[in-house]
TORSEDREN-670997 format. One record per atom (N, C-alpha, C): residue in one letter; x, y, z. Coordinates in steps of 0.1 Angstrom, whole numbers, plus 5000, padded with zeros to 4 digits. Example, Ala and Ser with C-alpha at 12.3 -4.5 7.8 and 13.67 -1.06 7.14 Angstrom:
a513249435078/a512349555078/a513249675078/s512849785071/s513749895071/s512950005079/
***
This chain:
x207883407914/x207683507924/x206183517928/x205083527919/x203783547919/x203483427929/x204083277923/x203383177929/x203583187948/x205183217949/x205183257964/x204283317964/x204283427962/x203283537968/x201583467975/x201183397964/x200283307966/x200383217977/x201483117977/x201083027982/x201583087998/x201783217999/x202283308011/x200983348021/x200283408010/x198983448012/x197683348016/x198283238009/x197083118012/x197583048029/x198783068029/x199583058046/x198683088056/x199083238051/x198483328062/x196983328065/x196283258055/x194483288055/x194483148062/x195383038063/x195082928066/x195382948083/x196682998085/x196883068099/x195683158104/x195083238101/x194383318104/x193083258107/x192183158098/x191483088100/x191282958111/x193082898111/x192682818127/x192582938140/x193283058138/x193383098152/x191983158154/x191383198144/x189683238147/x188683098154/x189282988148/x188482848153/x189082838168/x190082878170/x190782868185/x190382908192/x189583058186/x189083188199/x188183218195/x187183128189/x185583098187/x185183118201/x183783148198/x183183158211/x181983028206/x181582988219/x180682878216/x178983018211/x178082928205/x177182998201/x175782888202/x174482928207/x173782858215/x171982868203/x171482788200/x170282778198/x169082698208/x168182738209/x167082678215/x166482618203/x166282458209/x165182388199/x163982368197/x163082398211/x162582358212/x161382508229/x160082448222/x159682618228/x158282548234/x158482428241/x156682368245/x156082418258/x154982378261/x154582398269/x154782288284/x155282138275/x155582068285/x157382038287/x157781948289/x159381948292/x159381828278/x160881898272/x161481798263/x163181798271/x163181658270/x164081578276/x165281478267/x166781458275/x167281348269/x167881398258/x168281518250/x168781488234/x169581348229/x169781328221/x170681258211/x171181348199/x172481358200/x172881428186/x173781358179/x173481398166/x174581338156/x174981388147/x176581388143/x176181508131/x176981438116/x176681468104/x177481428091/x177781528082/x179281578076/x179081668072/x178181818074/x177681878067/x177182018072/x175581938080/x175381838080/x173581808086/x174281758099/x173181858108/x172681798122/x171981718125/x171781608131/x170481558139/x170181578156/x168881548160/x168781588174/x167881508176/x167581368183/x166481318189/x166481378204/x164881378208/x164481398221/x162981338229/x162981338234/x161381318240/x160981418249/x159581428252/x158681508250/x157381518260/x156881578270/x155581548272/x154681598267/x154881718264/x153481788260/x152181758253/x152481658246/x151181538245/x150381548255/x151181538261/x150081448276/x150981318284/x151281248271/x152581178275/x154081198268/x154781108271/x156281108260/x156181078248/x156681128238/x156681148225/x157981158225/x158781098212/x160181098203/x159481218194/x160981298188/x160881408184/x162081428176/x162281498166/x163381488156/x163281648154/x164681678154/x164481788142/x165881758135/x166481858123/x167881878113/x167982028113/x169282008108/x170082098105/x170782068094/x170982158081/x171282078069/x172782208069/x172482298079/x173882408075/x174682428086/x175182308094/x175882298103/x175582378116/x174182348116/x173482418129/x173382588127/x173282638119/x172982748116/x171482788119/x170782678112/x169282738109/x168882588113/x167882548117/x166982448116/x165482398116/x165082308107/x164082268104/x162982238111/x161982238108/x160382278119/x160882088124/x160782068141/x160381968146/x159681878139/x159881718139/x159281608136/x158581518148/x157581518150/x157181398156/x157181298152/x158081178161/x158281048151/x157580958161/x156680948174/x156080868178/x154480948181/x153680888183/x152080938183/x151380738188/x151680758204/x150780588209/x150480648222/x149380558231/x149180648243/x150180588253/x151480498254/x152280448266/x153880548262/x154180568271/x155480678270/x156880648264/x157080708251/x158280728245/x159180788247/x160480718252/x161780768263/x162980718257/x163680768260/x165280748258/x166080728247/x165780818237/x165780768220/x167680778221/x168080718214/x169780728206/x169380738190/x170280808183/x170280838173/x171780808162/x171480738151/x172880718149/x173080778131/x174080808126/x173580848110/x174680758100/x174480728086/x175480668076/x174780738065/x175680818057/x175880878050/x174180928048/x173280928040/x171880968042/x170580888049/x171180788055/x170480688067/x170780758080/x169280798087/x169480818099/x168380748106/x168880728116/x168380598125/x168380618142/x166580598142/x166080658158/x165480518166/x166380518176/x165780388186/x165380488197/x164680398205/x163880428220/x163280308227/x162580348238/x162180248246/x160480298245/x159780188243/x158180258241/x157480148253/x156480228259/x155580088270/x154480118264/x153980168248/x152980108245/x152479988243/x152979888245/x152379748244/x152379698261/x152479778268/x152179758286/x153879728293/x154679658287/x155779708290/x156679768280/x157879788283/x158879858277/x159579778267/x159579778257/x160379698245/x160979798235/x161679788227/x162879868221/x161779868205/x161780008197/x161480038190/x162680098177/x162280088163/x163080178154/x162380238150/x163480358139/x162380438127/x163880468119/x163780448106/x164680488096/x164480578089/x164880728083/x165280768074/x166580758062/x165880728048/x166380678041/x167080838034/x166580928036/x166781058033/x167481198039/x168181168047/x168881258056/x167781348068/x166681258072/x165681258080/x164581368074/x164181358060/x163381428056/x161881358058/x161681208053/x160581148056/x161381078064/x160080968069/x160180838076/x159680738075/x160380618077/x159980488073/x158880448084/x157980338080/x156980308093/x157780288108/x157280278115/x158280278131/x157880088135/x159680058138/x159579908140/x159479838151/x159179738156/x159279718171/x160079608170/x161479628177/x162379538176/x161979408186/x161779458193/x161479308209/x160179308210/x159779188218/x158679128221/x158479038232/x158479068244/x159178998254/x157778998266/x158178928273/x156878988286/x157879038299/x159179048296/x160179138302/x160279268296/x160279338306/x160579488299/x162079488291/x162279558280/x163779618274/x163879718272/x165079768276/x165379908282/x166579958276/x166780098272/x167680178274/x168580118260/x167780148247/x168580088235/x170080208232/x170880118225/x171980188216/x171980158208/x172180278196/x172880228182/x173780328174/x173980198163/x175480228158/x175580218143/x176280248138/x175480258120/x176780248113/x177480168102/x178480148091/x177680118081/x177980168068/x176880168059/x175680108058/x175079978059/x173579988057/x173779898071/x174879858078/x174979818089/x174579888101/x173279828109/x172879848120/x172879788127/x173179848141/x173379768153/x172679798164/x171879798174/x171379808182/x171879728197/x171679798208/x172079678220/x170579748231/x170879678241/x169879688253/x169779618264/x169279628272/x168979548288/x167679478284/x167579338291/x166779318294/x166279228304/x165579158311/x165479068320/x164778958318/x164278908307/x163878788303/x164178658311/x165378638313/x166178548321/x165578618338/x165178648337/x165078718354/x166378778363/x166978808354/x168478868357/x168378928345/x168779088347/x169279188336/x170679148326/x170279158317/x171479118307/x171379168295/x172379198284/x172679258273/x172579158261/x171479218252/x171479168241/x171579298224/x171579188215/x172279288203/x171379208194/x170879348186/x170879288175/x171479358162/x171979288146/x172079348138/x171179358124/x171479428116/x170679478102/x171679518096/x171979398081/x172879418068/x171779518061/x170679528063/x170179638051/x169179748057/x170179858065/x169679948067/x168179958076/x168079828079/x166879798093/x165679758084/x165779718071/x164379678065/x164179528070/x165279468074/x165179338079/x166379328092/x166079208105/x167179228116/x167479078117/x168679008121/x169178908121/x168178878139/x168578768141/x168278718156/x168578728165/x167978798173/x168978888186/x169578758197/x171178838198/x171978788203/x172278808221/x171778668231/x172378768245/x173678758244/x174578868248/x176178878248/x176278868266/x175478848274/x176078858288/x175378748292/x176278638303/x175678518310/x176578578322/x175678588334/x176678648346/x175578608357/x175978618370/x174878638383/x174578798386/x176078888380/x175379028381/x174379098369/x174079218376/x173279268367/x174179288355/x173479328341/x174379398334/x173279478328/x174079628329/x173679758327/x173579838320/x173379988318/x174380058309/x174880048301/x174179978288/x175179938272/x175580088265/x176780018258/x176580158247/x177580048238/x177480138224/x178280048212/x178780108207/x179780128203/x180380218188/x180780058179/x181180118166/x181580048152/x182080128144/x183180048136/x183980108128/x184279938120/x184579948102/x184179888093/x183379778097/x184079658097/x183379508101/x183079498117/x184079578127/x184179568141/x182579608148/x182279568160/x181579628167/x181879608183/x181979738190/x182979728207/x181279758208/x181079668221/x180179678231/x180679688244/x180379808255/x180879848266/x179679818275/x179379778287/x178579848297/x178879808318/x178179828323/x177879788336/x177879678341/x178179608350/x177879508364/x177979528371/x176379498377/x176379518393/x176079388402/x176779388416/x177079478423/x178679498420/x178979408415/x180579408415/x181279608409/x180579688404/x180579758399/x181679818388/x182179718380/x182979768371/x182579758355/x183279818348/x182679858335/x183379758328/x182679658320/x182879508308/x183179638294/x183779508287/x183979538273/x183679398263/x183479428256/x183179318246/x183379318226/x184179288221/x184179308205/x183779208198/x183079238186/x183479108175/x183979178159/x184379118152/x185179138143/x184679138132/x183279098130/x182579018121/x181679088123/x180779178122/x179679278125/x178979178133/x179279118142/x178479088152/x177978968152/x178578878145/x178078738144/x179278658153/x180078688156/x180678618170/x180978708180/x181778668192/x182178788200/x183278728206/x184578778211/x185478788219/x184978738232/x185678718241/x186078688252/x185478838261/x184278848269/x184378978278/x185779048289/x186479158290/x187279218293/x186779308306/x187379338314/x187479428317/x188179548313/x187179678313/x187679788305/x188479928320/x187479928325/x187680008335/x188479958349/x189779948347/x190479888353/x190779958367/x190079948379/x189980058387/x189280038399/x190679958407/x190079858420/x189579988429/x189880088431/x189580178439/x188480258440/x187880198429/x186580308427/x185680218421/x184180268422/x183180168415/x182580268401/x182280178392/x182580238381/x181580228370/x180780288366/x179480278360/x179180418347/x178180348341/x177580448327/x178580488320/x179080378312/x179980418300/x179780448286/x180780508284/x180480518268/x181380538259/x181580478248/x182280458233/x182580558226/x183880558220/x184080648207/x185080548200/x185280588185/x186280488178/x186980618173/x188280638171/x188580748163/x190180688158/x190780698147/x192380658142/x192580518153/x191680438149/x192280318152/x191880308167/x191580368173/x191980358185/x189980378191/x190280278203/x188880268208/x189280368223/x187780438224/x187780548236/x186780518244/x186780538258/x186180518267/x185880588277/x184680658284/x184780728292/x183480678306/x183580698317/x182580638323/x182680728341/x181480708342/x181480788360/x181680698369/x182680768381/x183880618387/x183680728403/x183180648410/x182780688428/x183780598434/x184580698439/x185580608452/x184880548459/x185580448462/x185280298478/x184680398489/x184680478491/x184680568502/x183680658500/x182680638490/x181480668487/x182080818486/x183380908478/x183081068477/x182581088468/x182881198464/x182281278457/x182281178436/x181381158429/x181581078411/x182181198406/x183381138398/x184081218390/x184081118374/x184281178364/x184281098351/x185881078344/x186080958345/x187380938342/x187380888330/x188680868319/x188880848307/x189980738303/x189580618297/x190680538289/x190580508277/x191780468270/x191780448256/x192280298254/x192380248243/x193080108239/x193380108223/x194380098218/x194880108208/x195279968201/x194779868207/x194979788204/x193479648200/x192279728200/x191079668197/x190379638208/x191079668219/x190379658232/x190979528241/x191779488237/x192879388247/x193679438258/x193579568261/x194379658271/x194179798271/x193979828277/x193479988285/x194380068290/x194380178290/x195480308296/x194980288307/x195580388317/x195480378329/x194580448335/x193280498343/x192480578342/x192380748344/x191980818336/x192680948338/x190881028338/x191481068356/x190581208356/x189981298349/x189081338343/x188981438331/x188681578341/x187681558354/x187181678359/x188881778366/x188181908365/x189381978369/x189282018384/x188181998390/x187882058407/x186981968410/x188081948426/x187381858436/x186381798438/x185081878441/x183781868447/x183081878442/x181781828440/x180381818430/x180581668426/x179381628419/x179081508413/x178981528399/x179981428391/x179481438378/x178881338370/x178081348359/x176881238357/x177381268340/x176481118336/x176081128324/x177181208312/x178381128310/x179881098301/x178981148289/x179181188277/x178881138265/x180481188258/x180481118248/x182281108243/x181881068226/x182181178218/x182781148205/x184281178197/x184681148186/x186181148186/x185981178172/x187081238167/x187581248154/x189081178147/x189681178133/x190781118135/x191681178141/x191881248152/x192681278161/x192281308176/x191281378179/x190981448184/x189581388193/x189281388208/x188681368214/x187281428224/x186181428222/x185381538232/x184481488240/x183881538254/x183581418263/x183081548272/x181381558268/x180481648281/x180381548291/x179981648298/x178881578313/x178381708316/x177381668329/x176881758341/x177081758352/x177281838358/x177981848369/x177081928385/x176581838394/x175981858403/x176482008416/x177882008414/x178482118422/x178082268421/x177282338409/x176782438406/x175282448403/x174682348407/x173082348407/x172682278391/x173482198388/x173682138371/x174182208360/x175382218359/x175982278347/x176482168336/x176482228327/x177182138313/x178682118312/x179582068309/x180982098306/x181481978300/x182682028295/x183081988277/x184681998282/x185081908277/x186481898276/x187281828263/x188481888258/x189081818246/x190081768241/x190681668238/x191981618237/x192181608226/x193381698223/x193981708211/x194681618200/x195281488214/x195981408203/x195281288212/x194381218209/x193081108209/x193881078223/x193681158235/x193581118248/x194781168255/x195981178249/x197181208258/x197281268264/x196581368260/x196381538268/x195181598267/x194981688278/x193381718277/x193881878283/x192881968268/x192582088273/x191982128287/x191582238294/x191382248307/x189482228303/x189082168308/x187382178309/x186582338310/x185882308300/x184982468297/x183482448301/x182882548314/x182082568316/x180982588306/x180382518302/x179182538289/x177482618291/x177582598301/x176282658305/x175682738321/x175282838318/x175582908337/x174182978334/x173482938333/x171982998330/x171382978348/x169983038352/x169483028365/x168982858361/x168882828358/x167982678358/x168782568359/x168682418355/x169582318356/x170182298342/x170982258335/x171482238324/x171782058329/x171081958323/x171781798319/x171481748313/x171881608312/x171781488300/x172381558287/x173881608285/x174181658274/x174781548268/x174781558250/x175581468241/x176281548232/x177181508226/x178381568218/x178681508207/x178781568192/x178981528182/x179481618176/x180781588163/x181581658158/x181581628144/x181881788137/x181781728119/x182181798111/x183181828101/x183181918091/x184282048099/x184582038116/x184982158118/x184382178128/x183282138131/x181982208139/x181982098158/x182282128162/x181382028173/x180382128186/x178982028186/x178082018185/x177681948200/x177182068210/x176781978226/x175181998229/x174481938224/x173181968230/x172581898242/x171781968248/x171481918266/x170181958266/x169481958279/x168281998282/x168382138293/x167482198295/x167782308306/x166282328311/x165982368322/x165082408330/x164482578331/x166282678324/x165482788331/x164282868327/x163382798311/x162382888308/x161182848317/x161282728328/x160382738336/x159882568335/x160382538325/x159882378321/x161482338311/x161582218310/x162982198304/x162482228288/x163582278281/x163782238266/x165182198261/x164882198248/x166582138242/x167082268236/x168682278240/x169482348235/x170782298226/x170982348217/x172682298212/x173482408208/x174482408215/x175782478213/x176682458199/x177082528197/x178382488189/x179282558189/x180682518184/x182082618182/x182582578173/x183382608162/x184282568155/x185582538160/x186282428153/x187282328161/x188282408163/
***
C-alpha cells in the first residue's frame, strides 16, 4: 500500500511538472551591452551548457565573440573575444560534441574572405590558436559546421572555378588536423546557401541553385569521403526556393527553407522531412500561420521526437517566431510570437537540450543591435 502511495505521488509530481513546462512562459536575457551593434548569433546547446557565437563592431571593425552558460541559460559567463585582426569577422556557426566546441566564420583579413576555425577542447573555457582553413585568391563564404565526436565537418561557397560552388571539408581529430577539401557541386548554376547536419558516420549537405531556384541535397555515409548522387529536396515547382537548413532527429532528416511563389508574393517558410536518408521528401508544408509579410532566415533544430524552426518575419517591422512539432513534423503547434519590442528583432537560431530550448536573435531597440536569448522549458 505504501509503495502505491508512492508511486501515486511520483504520478502526480510528474503530471504536474509537464503541465508547468506546457504553461511556461518564455524568459529573455540580454547578452550583450556595446556601444557598437552585435550581430548574427549562433547557438548551441549540450546538456545544462549554452553556447552563443556572434560578431561585433565595436572594435571599429567585426570581431567573433563567444560567451556560455554552464546552468542552462540561467546565468552567464563574461564575453569571450575569439578574433582580434584589422579585416572583418562575420558570420560565425557554432557546433558542440560533448566538451568540444567549435567556431567557424568568414574573416577578409588576408584581403579576401576565406573560412577560419577556433576549437575548445573544454566546454569553451580556453581556446585553441584560431585556424585558417582556405587559401584561395577567391573569396569563401558563409561556413557550416557540424560535429560527431572528434568528427568535424565544415562546408562553404566559393568561386575559385569562377562559378560559385560548394566545398567540404573534414577533421577525424577534433580540427587539430583536416583532410583535403572536397568540391561537392559541378553545375552552370550558382550554388549557395550550404548548411550540414550529421549524425554517426552520415553527413546530409543541403543548399541553393541559382537561377534555377531550388533547394539540392546531398549525403555520404562514410563521414564524408564519398557522396551520393545530388537530389532534389525542395520539391516545389510553384515557388522558388532558397536558404535552407538541416536538422537530424529519430532517424529522420528535417528540412526547412524560404519558398516565394512564381508570382513573386509575399516568402513564406515551408517544411519537409525524409525518413528514409534523404531519397524522398514529404510534401511541402507551410509552417507560417498569416498571409502577409515576408519571412526570412529558417533556423530548425530537432530532438528525438520533436521539432523547432524560428524565423523573422518582415509583416510587423521584424519580429521573431518559433513554432513546434510534436511528433518530428506531422503536426505543428500554432506559431508563437517571440518578440514585440519597439526595434527590429532578426537573424534568430534555435537550439534544444536537457528540457530547455533556446532562441537567440539580435534586436535594435536599445538604439544599436545586441544579442538576446530566450528560453522555455519543453
Amino acid at each position: 500500500m505504501k509503495k502505491s502511495s508512492k508511486i501515486s505521488v511520483l504520478t502526480v509530481s510528474l503530471l504536474v511538472a509537464a503541465a508547468a513546462g506546457l504553461g511556461a512562459a518564455w524568459t529573455s536575457k540580454r547578452l550583450t551591452s556595446n556601444a557598437g551593434d552585435s550581430y548574427n548569433p549562433a547557438i548551441v546547446a549540450a546538456g545544462s551548457k549554452v553556447y552563443v557565437a556572434w560578431y561585433d563592431n565595436t572594435p571599429g571593425n567585426n570581431e567573433i565573440y563567444f560567451r556560455r552558460s554552464l546552468d542552462s541559460g540561467a546565468t552567464w559567463e563574461t564575453s569571450k573575444r575569439l578574433t582580434n585582426n584589422a579585416g572583418d569577422s562575420q558570420y560565425p556557426d557554432i557546433a558542440v560534441s560533448g566538451a568540444n566546441v567549435y567556431v567557424v566564420w568568414q574573416d577578409y583579413m588576408p584581403g579576401n574572405s576565406e573560412i577560419y576555425f577556433r576549437h575548445s577542447a573544454d566546454d569553451g573555457a580556453t581556446w585553441e590558436a584560431v585556424k585558417r582553413l582556405t587559401n584561395l585568391s577567391n573569396s569563401s563564404e558563409y561556413p557550416k559546421v557540424a560535429a560527431v565526436g572528434p568528427h568535424v565537418y565544415v562546408v562553404w561557397k566559393e568561386a575559385t572555378t569562377g562559378n560559385e560552388e560548394i566545398y567540404f571539408l573534414h577533421s577525424g581529430n577534433s580540427g587539430a588536423s583536416w583532410l583535403a577539401a572536397k568540391r561537392l557541386t559541378y553545375n552552370s548554376d550558382i550554388s549557395d546557401d550550404p548548411t550540414i547536419a550529421a549524425s554517426q558516420a552520415s553527413v546530409f549537405l543541403s543548399w541553393t541553385e541559382w537561377p534555377s531556384m531550388k533547394v539540392k541535397f546531398k549525403k555520404s555515409d562514410n563521414r564524408g569521403t564519398s557522396w551520393q548522387a545530388t537530389l532534389t529536396a525542395a520539391v516545389d515547382s510553384s515557388s522558388e526556393c532558397y536558404n535552407p537548413v538541416l536538422a537530424v532527429g529519430n532517424d529522420n532528416i528535417y528540412l526547412a527553407w524560404e519558398s516565394r511563389p512564381l508570382d513573386f508574393g509575399d516568402i513564406n517558410i515551408n517544411f519537409s522531412k525524409s525518413a528514409d536518408g534523404g531519397s524522398t521528401w514529404s510534401a511541402p508544408t507551410p509552417l507560417n500561420t498569416f498571409a502577409y509579410g515576408t519571412k526570412h532566415w529558417p533556423r530548425i533544430a530537432a530532438s528525438a521526437s520533436a521539432v523547432y524552426v524560428v524565423w523573422y518575419d518582415g509583416l510587423d517591422d521584424h519580429k521573431v517566431y518559433f513554432k513546434k512539432s510534436p511528433d518530428g513534423g506531422d503536426s505543428w503547434d500554432d506559431a508563437q510570437q517571440l518578440t514585440s519590442s519597439a526595434g527590429s528583432s532578426t537573424l534568430p537560431d534555435v537550439a534544444m537540450s536537457w528540457g530547455q530550448v533556446y532562441v537567440a536573435y539580435d534586436d535594435d531597440t536599445p538604439g544599436n543591435y545586441d544579442i538576446y536569448v530566450k528560453k522555455k522549458p519543453l
